[in-house]
N, C-alpha and C positions, 0 to 999 in steps of 0.2 A: 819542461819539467815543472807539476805544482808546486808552491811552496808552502811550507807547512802553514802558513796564516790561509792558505784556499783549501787544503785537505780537512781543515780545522773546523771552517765552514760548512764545508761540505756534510762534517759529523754530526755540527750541532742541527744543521735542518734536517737530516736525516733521523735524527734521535725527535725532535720538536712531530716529526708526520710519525715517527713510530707511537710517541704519544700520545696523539690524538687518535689515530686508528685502534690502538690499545681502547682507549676510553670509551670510542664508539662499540668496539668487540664488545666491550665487557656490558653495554648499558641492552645492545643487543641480544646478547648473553640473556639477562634477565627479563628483558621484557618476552621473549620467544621462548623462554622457562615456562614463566607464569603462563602464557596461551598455552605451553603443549601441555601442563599438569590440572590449569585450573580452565576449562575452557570456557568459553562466553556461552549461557546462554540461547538456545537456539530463536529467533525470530518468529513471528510468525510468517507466511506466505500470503503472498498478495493474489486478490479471487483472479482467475484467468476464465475467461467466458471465450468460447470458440478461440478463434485467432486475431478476434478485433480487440484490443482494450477497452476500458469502462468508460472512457470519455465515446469513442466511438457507437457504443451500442444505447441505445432509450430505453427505458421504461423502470420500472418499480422494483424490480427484481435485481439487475445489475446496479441499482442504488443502494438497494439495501445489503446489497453483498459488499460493495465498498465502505459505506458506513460501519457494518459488522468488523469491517479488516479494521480501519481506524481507530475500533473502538478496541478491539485485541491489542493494537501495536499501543496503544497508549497505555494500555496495561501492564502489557510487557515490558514498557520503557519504566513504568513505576514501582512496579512488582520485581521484576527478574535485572533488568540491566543497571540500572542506579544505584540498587546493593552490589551487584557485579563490579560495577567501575569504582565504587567506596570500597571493596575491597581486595581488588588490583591495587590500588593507594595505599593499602595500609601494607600489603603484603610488599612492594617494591619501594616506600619506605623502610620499612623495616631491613631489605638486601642491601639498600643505599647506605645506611647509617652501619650495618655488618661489612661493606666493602672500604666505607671509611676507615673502618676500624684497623679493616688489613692495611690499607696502604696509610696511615700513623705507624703500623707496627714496623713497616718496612721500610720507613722513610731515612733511616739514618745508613742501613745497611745496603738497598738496593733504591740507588734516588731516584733512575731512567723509569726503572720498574714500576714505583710506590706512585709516582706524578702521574703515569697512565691511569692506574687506577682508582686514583683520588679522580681522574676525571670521569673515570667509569662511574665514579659515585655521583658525580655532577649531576652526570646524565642521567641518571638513573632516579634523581632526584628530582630533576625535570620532568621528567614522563611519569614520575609520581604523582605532580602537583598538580599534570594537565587531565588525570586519571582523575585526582580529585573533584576537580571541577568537572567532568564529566557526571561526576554524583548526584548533581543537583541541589547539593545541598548547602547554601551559605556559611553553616557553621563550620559544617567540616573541611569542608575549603579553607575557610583559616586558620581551622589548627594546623592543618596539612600547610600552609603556606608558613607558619608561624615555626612550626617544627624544623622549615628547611631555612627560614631565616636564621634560627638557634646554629641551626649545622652549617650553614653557609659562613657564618662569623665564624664560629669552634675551626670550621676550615679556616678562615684566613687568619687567625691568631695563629695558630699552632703553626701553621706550615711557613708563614710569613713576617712574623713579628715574633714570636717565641726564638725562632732565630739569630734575631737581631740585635736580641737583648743580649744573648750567650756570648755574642764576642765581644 
């Protein structure tokens, strides 16, 4: 027969994986939002000459057709994707610091609940910063890493120290 200190156990690891699967759900949630609403950008296509690749084939022609592809993707990557990925960041910042919001509002009420998705906010704020940096752009990378430092503290005051002080 368990005894209640093993079924006790048993609750709290099972609560601790429900919160982390929550957090994941939710960071998942938003990142597969933003691909299914705002979509990336399509690529260019790389030249295909017969069935041999462009290292396989000679001459001036499959040269200059690789070169043409390189000099599109580079374009692509400055023009269409680098805006795309700075504004993936701004957009799933902005969900991050909205799903904060819900789990502070819920934190006194529903704690199991409010701790999964304070980690959904984590997470979401991760994959904001790494979107950031995706951008290419030094500045916005640090406002983007500086915004998640601001909320990263705001998270541990609030949830952990505001606390502390109350009793």
């Amino acid at each position: 027969m368990p005894t209640k200190k093993s079924s006790k156990s048993k609750y709290t690891v099972l609560k601790a994986i429900y919160v982390v699967f929550l957090g994941l759900i939710i960071a998942l949630f938003c990142g597969l939002g933003v691909a299914a609403f705002y979509q990336q950008p399509k690529e260019p296509k790389a030249p295909i000459i017969g069935n041999q690749t462009v290292e396989q084939k000679q001459g001036l022609v499959v040269d200059q057709a690789q070169v043409n592809y390189e000099n599109e993707f580079r374009k692509y990557e400055e023009e269409k994707l680098k805006p795309y990925n700075r504004n993936v960041s701004i957009i799933t910042l902005a969900l991050s610091t909205l799903i904060l919001v819900i789990s502070l509002l819920l934190s006194n009420k529903l704690p199991i609940l409010s701790d999964g998705i304070l980690l959904g906010a984590v997470f979401t704020l991760i994959y904001s910063i790494i979107r950031g940096i995706s951008a290419g752009n030094p500045r916005f990378t640090f406002i983007i890493v500086s915004i998640g430092l601001v909320i990263t503290v705001f998270i541990g005051f609030w949830k952990f120290l505001r606390k502390s002080k109350k009793k």
